[in-house]
N, C-alpha and C positions, 0 to 999 in steps of 0.2 A: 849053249845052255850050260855046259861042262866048266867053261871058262868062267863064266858067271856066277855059277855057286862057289867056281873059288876061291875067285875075287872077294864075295860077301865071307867065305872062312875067314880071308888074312885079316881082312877088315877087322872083326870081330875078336880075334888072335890079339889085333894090333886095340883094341880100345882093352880089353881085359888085360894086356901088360900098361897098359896108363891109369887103366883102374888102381893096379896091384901098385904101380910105381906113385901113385897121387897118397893112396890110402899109406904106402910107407913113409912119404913125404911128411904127409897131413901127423902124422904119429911122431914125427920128430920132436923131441922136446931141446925148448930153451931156459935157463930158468928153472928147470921143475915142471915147466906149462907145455901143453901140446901145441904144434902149429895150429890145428884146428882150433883150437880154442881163444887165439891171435883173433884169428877172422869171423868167429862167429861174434867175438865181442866189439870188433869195431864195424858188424852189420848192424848188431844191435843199439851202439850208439848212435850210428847212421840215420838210422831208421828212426830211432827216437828224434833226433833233431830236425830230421825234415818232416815229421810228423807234428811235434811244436810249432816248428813255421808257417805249414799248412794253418793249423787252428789259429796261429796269431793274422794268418793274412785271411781267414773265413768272418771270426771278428772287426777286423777294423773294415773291413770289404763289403760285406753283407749284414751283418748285425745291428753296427753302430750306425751303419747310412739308414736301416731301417729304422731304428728308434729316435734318428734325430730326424727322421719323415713325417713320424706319427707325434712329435712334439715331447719325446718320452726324454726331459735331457737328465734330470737325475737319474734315471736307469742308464743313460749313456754314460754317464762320469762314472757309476759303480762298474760298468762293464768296465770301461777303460783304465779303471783302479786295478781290479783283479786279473785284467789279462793276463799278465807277466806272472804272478804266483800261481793260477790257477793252469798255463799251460804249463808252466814246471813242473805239475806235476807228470805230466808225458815225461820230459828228459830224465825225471828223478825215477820212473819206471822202468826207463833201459835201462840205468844205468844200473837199478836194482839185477835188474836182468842178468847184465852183463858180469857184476860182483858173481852172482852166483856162478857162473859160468866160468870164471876162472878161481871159482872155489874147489871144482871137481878136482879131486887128487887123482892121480896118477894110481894103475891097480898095486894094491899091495902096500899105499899109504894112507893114513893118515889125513882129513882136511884140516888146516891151519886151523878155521876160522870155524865158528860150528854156525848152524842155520840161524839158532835163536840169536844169536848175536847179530848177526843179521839184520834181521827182520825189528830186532831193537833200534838199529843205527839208521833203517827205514822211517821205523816210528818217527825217531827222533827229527828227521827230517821232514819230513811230513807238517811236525807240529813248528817246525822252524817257518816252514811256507807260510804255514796259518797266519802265525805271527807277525810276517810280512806283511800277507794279503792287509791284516787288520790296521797296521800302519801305513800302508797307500791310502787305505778308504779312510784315515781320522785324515791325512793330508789332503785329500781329496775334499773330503767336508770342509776342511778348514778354507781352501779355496774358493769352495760355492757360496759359505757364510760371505766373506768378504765382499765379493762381490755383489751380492744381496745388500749388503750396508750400504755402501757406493751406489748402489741404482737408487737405494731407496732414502739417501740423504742421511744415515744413521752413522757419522763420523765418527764409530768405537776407536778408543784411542790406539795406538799400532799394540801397545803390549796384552791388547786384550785377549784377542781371536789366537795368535801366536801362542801366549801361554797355557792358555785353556787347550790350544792343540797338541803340544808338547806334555801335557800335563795326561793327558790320555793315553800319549803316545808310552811316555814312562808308564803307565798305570797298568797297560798290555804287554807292554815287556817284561814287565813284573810276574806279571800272572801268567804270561806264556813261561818265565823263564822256570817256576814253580813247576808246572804241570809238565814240563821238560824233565827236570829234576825228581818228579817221581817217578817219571817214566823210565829213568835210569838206575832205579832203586834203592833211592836216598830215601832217608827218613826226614819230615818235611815238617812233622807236627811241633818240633820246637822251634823252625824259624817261621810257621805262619803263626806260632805264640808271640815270637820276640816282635813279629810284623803288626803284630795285632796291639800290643802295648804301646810300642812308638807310633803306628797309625794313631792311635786314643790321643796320646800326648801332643801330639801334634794338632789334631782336631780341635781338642779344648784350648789349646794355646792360638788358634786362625780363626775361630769361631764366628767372631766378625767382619774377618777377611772372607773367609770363604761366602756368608752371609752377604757383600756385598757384590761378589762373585757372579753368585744366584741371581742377583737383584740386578746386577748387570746383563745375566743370559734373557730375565724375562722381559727386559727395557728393549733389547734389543730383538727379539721374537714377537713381541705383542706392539713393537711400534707404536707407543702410545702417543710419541714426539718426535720432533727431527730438532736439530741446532737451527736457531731464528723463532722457532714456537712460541708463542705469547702461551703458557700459560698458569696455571695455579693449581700448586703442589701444597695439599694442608694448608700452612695460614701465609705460605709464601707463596707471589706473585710476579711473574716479569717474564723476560727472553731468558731460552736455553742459550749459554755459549761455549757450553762443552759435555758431550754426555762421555767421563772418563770410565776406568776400570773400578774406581772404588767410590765415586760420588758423582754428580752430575752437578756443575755450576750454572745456576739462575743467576741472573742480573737484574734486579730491583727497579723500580720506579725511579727512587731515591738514588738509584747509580750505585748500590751497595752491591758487592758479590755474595751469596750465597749457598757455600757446599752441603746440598743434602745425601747424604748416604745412598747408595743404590740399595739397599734393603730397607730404607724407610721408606723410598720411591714404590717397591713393590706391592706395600701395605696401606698403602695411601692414597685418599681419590685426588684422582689428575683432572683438570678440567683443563683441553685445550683449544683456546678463544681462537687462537690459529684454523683450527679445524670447521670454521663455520661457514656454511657455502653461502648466507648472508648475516645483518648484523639487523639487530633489533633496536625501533626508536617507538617508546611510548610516553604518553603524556596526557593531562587531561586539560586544555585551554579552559580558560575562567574570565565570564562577559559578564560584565556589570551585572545587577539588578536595573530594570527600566528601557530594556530590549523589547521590541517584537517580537513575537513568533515568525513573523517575514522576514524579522532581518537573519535568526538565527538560522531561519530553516536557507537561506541563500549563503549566510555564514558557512553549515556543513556541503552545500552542493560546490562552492566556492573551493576547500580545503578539497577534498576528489577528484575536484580537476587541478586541482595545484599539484598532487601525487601521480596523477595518469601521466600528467605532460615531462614530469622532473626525468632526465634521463637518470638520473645519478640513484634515485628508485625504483628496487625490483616489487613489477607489476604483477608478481604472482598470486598475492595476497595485503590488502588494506583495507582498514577500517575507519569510515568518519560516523559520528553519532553523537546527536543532542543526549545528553544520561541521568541529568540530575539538576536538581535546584540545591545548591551548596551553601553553607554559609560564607563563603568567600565569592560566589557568583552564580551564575548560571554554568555549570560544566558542557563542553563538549570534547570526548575522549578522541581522542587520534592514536592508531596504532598501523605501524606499517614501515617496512623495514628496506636499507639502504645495502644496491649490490658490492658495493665494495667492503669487506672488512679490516682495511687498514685505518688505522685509526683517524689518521690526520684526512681523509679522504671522507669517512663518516662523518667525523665533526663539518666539512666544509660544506655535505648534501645535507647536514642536519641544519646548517646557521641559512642556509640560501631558502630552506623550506620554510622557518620559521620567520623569515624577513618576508616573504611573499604569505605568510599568514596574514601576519602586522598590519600588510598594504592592505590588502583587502579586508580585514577588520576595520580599518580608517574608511576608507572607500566605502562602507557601510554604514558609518556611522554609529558606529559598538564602541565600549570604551572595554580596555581587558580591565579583568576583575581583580581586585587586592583587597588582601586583608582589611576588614572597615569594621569600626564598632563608633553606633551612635547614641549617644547620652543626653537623656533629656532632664533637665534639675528644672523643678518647680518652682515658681517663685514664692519669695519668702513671706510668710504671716505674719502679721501681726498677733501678738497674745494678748489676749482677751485679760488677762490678770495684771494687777498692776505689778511693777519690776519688774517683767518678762520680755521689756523691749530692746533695742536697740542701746541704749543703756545698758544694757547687762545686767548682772544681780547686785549690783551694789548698792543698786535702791534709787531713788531721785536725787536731786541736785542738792537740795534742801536736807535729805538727810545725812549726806558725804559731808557737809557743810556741820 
């Protein structure tokens, strides 16, 4: 038992001189800096950086698999925008950490560096991530826009999406780099004057530009057309075959090109014939006068089964009906409408319905109905007075004579 407690003395003997020999170790300066303070600064970058890794491997691992489960993919592109500024800011906390840590002077001096300085050069930092962050996510947007246009047939020209991203990106640099510069204790209120003059000048001088800009962003958000659209824009008519950054070109009937501004585009109804899930054919047939009512009424039963059977028309909706005694015939309207709306395909279910009219109007024995007007001239009197005849006013023979 003797030997035993004295064994635990040396022991103890022996850790308090590795105490006393670490503690004088640790106290050693190089530099101006303590050993200690060597090692406590690269635990705490340590630390911070596997601490960053962690959060970037918890995000792409757990997060982003969960929101691309639930169908969440814009939340996924912002996650995956901001991971990289938003874990920095762990590393930019060691390292806060760490600066302090080899701020401590030495007893009996002086720190170089004072706190508030510091904690300004944090700031600043801090506001540089922001800045960052803000430009991953306009890039990021800029990516998703695109791809939206491509799925959705919306062929904005390459400098559109690009500029407009760039154009942001400078606009956030700006205004980060501003908010920076006060934070450093600049006086700021004459260059956001001089920002603000040149903004103006420039505004009024793009005024159109930029208006077709806008007239670009809502064409391409409200998808009112795609390139190939048939349709009619104000008093122009034809196929889109380019929706650009500052106009969209129509192509005419006539084969004329035509550039409409993307901010006349935006203030102006669009009508697009492209977009019709069928195509409408009306008209009102005109049968002689001197028809039966048998024949018409076999007439309209005749035209119903002529549209039930036609494949080329959609059987959702048609209309045949006796309607009117005309001056041009006896009317029967027909309305009903053909599944395809390309044009040359309408026109062919429109000519094969109206030839299978025709037949069966013959087949009946109807004549169609045209324009007719009949005149009846009385015949001519004789006058009762003498020289009022056929003679004329010149009087008798006898008295010409």
């Amino acid at each position: 038992m003797i030997h035993l407690l004295d064994a635990v003395n040396v022991l103890l003997d022996g850790l308090a001189r590795i105490g006393v020999d670490l503690r004088a170790s640790l106290s050693m300066r190089w530099l101006g800096l303590a050993l200690w303070q060597y090692l406590l600064v690269f635990i705490l970058i340590a630390a911070s950086l596997f601490a960053r890794r962690m959060a970037i491997l918890l995000l792409e691992r757990l997060v982003l698999p969960s929101l691309q489960r639930y169908g969440a993919n814009v939340a996924g592109r912002v996650v995956t925008a901001l991971a990289q500024p938003l874990t920095g800011l762990i590393g930019l906390f060691g390292i806060y950490l760490a600066i302090n840590v080899l701020l401590i002077p030495a007893p009996g001096r002086e720190p170089v560096i004072g706190a508030a300085t510091v904690n300004q050069a944090l700031e600043v930092a801090v506001a540089v991530l922001v800045i960052w962050a803000a430009m991953r996510l306009v890039d990021e947007l800029g990516r998703y826009f695109k791809e939206q246009a491509q799925r959705n047939q919306i062929p904005v020209e390459a400098p559109v999406i690009p500029l407009l991203q760039k154009s942001l990106k400078f606009f956030v640099a700006i205004v980060g780099s501003i908010l920076v510069i006060q934070e450093l204790g600049y006086p700021i209120a004459s260059l956001l004057g001089g920002l603000g003059i040149g903004g103006l000048a420039v505004a009024l001088a793009a005024q159109d530009t930029i208006a077709n800009v806008f007239g670009s962003i809502i064409v391409f958000t409200d998808k009112p057309f795609k390139v190939g659209d048939w349709v009619k824009i104000g008093d122009v008519e034809g196929f889109v075959e380019t929706i650009g950054f500052r106009s969209t070109r129509i192509r005419t009937w006539p084969r004329t090109l035509v550039f409409i501004p993307n901010k006349t585009i935006s203030n102006s109804q669009i009508e697009n014939f492209s977009a019709m899930p069928i195509r409408r054919i009306t008209f009102t047939l005109r049968i002689a006068y001197g028809a039966r009512a048998e024949q018409i009424e076999a007439l309209v039963e005749g035209i119903r089964r002529i549209l039930s059977e036609h494949p080329g028309v959609d059987q959702g909706f048609h209309l045949v009906n006796f309607t009117e005694f005309g001056e041009d015939g006896l009317g029967v309207y027909v309305y009903y409408f053909t599944k395809s709306t390309v044009w040359k395909e309408h026109m062919e279910v429109r000519q094969e319905v109206n030839l299978a009219i025709m037949r069966l109007a013959d087949s009946l024995g109807l004549t169609l109905g045209v324009p007719e007007r009949r005149v009846r001239v009385a015949p001519a009197v004789e006058a009762l007075q003498e020289g009022s005849g056929p003679a004329g006013a010149g009087g008798s023979p006898g008295e010409r004579d």
